[in-house]
C-alpha positions in Angstrom: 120.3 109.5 102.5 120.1 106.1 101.2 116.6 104.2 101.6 112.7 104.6 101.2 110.5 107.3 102.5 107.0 105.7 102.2 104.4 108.6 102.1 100.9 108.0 102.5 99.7 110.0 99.1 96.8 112.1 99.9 94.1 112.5 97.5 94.4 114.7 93.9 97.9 114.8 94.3 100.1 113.0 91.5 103.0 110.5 91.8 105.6 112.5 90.6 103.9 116.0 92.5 104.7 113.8 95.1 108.7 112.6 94.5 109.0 116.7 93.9 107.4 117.0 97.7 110.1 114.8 99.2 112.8 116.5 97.0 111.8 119.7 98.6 111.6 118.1 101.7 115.5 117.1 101.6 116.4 120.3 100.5 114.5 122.0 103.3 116.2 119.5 105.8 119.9 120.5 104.8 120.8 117.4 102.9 120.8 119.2 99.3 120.0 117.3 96.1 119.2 113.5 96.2 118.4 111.4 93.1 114.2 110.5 94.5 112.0 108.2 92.6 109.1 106.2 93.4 108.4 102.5 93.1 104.5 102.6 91.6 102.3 105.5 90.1 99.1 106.3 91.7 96.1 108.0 90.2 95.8 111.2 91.5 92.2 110.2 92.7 94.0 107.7 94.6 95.4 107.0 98.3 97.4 105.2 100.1 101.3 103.3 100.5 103.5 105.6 97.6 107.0 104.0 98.2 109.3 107.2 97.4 113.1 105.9 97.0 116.2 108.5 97.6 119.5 107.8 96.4 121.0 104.5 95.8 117.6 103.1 96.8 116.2 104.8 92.9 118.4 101.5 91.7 115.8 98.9 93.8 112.6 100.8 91.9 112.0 99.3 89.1 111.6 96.0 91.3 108.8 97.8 93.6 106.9 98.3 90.1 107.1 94.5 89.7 105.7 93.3 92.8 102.4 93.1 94.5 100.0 95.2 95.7 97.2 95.3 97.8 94.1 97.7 97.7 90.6 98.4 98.9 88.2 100.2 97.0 84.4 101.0 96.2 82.4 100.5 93.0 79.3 102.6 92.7 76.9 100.8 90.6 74.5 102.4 88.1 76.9 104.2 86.2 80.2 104.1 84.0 82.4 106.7 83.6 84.7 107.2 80.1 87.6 107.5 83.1 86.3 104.5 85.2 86.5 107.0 87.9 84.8 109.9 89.6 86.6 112.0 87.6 85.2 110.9 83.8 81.4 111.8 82.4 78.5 109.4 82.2 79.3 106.8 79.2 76.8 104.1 80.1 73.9 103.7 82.5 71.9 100.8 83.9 68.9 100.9 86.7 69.9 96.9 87.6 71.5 97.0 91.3 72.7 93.8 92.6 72.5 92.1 96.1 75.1 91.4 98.3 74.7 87.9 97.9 75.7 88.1 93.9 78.6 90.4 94.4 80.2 87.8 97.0 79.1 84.9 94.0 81.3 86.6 91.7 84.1 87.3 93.1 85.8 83.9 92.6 85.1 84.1 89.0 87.8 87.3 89.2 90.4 85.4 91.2 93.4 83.8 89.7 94.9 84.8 86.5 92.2 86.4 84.5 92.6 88.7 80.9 91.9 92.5 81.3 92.0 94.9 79.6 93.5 98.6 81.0 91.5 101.7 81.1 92.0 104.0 78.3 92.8 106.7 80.7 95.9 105.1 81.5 99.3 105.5 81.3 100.0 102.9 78.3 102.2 103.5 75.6 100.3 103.3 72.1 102.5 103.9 69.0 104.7 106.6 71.4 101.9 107.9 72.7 100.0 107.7 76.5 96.6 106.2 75.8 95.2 108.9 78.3 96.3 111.8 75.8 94.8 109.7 72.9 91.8 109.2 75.0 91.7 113.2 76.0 91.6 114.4 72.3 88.8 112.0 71.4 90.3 109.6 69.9 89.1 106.0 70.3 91.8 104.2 72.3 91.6 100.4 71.7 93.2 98.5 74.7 94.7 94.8 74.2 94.0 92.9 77.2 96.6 91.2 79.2 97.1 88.2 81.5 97.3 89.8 85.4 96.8 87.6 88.6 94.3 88.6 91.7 95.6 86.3 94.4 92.3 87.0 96.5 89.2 89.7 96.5 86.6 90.0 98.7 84.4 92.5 100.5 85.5 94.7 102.9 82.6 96.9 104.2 79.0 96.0 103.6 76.8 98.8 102.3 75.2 99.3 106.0 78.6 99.7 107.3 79.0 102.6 104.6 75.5 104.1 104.9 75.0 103.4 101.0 71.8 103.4 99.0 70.6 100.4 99.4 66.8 99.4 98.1 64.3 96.6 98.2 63.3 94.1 95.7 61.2 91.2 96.7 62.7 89.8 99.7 66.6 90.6 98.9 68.4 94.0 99.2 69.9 95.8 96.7 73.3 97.7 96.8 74.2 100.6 95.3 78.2 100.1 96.0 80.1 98.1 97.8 84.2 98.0 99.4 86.2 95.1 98.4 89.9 94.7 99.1 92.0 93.1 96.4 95.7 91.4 96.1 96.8 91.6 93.1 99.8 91.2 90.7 102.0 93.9 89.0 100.1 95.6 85.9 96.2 95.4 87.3 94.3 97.6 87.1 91.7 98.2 89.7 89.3 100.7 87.8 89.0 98.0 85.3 88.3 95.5 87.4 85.7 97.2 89.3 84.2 98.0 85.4 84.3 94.1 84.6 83.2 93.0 88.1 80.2 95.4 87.6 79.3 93.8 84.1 79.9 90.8 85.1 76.2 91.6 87.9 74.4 92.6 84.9 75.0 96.3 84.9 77.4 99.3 85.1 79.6 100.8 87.6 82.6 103.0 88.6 85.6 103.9 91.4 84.4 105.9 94.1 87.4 105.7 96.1 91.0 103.7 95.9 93.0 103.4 98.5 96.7 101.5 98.2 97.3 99.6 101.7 100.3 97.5 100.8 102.9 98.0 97.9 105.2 95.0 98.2 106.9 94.9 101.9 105.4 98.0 102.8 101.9 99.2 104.6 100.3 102.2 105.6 101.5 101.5 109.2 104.9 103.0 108.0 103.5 105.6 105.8 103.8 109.4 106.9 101.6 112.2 105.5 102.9 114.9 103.5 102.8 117.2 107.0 104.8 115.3 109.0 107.8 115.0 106.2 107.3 119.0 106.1 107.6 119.2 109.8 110.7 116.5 109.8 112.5 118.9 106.8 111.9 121.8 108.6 112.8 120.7 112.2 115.9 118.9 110.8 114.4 115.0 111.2 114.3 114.2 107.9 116.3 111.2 108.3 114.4 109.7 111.1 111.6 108.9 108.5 114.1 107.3 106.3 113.8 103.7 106.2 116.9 101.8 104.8 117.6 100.8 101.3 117.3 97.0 102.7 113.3 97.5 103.8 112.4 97.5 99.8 114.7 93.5 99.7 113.2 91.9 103.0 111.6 89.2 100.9 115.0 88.3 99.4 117.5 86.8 101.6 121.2 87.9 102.6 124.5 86.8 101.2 127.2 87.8 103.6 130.8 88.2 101.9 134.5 89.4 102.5 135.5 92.5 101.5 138.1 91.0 99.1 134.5 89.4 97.6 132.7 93.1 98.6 135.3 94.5 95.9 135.0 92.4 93.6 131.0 92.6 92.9 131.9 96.6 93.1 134.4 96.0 90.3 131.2 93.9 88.4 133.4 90.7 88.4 131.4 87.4 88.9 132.2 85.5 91.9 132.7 81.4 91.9 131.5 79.8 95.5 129.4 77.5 97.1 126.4 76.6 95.0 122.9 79.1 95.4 120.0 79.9 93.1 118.0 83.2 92.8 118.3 86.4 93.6 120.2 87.5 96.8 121.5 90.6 99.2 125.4 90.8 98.9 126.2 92.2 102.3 129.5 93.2 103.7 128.7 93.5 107.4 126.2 95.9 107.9 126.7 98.0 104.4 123.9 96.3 101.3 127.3 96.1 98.3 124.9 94.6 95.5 121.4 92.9 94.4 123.2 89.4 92.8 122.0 86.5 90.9 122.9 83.5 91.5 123.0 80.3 89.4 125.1 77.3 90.9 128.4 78.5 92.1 128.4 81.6 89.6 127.3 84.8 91.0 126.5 87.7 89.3 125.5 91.2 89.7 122.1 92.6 89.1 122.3 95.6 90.7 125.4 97.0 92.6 124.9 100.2 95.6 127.6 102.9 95.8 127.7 102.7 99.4 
């Protein structure tokens, strides 16, 4: 029970409500109590790819927090929420709509490395404190923008496709949302990106609907529902949902070594070879022994399994 169950989160349910599902789902299935984390929080308003790591896989999570994701999602214009979301009241409103046309002109200005700045209801430390309990008791929450990258953003799903207001206005057509899908960088934040993105068209706007569809190597196309790991637990399949602890390093490549080598990176000790650079997959056969760095012929450990 070593390796990643990737749930496809459904909406109003939290992260962690969901790494206590698929605890309850191993205890169900007979395998008893497993370390479980997961490798990047969703908003409970949110759905989509939840990677959910079991065992000696918790070690590899901290690296699914730093990599990429990919997400589509709608901003309804006309409105923006204290939340950013669905969920918040009414802090601003505009009656300025723009057309198709301009939302696809700005999109390149939001593409690169840009500045942002988080939501306050988020789940930034400010002097020890979440900004989203600061934010809940009133308090004005002043968020320092940082430097995240959107490698590409565009639309998805025009308005007709969606069956969205749309309305008139001399010989264009105005939108009252619109889907875009967005690759983007560790740390972004998409409900503050839809807020600038709708400022940016001369008015207001909010999340309607957030969906993750990729969370470094993995997609919804190996993402299960919260039913089917019940069923599995229950029917005794639990570990035919598993995917191994190598799916999470499948953009790293493999180092294969001895076992006199194999127990010696267990042991922590560096080990002196032919000359590599970056990170790498110690394997002894078939069985992951460490996450190593390498640096000319010195390699060290980063992260070692108890496998």
């Amino acid at each position: 029970m070593h390796g990643w169950i990737i749930l496809d989160k459904p909406h109003g349910l939290g992260s962690t409500q969901a790494v206590s599902a698929v605890k309850r789902a191993l205890r169900q299935s007979g395998a008893g109590k497993w370390k479980v984390g997961h490798g990047g929080t969703l908003d409970p308003l949110a759905t989509g790819v939840l990677p959910v790591a079991v065992g000696e896989a918790t070690k590899l999570a901290g690296r699914m927090l730093d990599s990429d994701k990919i997400y589509d999602f709608t901003i309804a214009f006309g409105a923006q929420t204290d939340t950013l979301d669905l969920e918040g009241k009414v802090i601003a409103s505009s009656d300025a709509r723009p057309t198709l046309a301009e939302v696809e002109a700005v999109l390149p200005s939001f593409t690169g490395p840009i500045e942002q700045a988080p939501p306050a209801y988020s789940a930034i430390l400010i002097d020890g404190q979440r900004a989203y309990d600061l934010a809940r008791a009133g308090q004005d929450v002043e968020m320092k923008t940082r430097q995240v990258t959107i490698y590409s953003l565009r639309v998805s799903a025009s308005p007709r496709e969606e069956n969205e207001f749309t309305r008139r206005h001399g010989d264009a057509e105005e939108v009252g949302s619109v889907t875009l899908t967005a690759h983007v960088s560790k740390g972004t934040y998409i409900r503050s990106l839809a807020r600038d993105i709708a400022i940016a068209l001369g008015t207001v706007g909010h999340v309607t609907m957030l969906r993750r569809i990729k969370a470094g190597p993995f997609t919804l196309e190996s993402a299960i529902s919260l039913d089917k790991l019940d069923e599995a637990a229950r029917g005794g399949g639990f570990g035919g949902l598993m995917l191994p602890l190598t799916a999470g390093l499948d953009d790293i490549p493999a180092l294969a070594v001895s076992p006199d080598d194999a127990l010696a990176l267990r042991q922590g000790k560096v080990l002196v070879g032919k000359p590599h650079t970056g990170l790498m997959l110690a394997m002894e056969g078939d069985v992951p022994v460490a996450l190593v760095e390498a640096s000319g012929p010195e390699i060290r450990v980063v992260r070692g399994f108890n496998l």
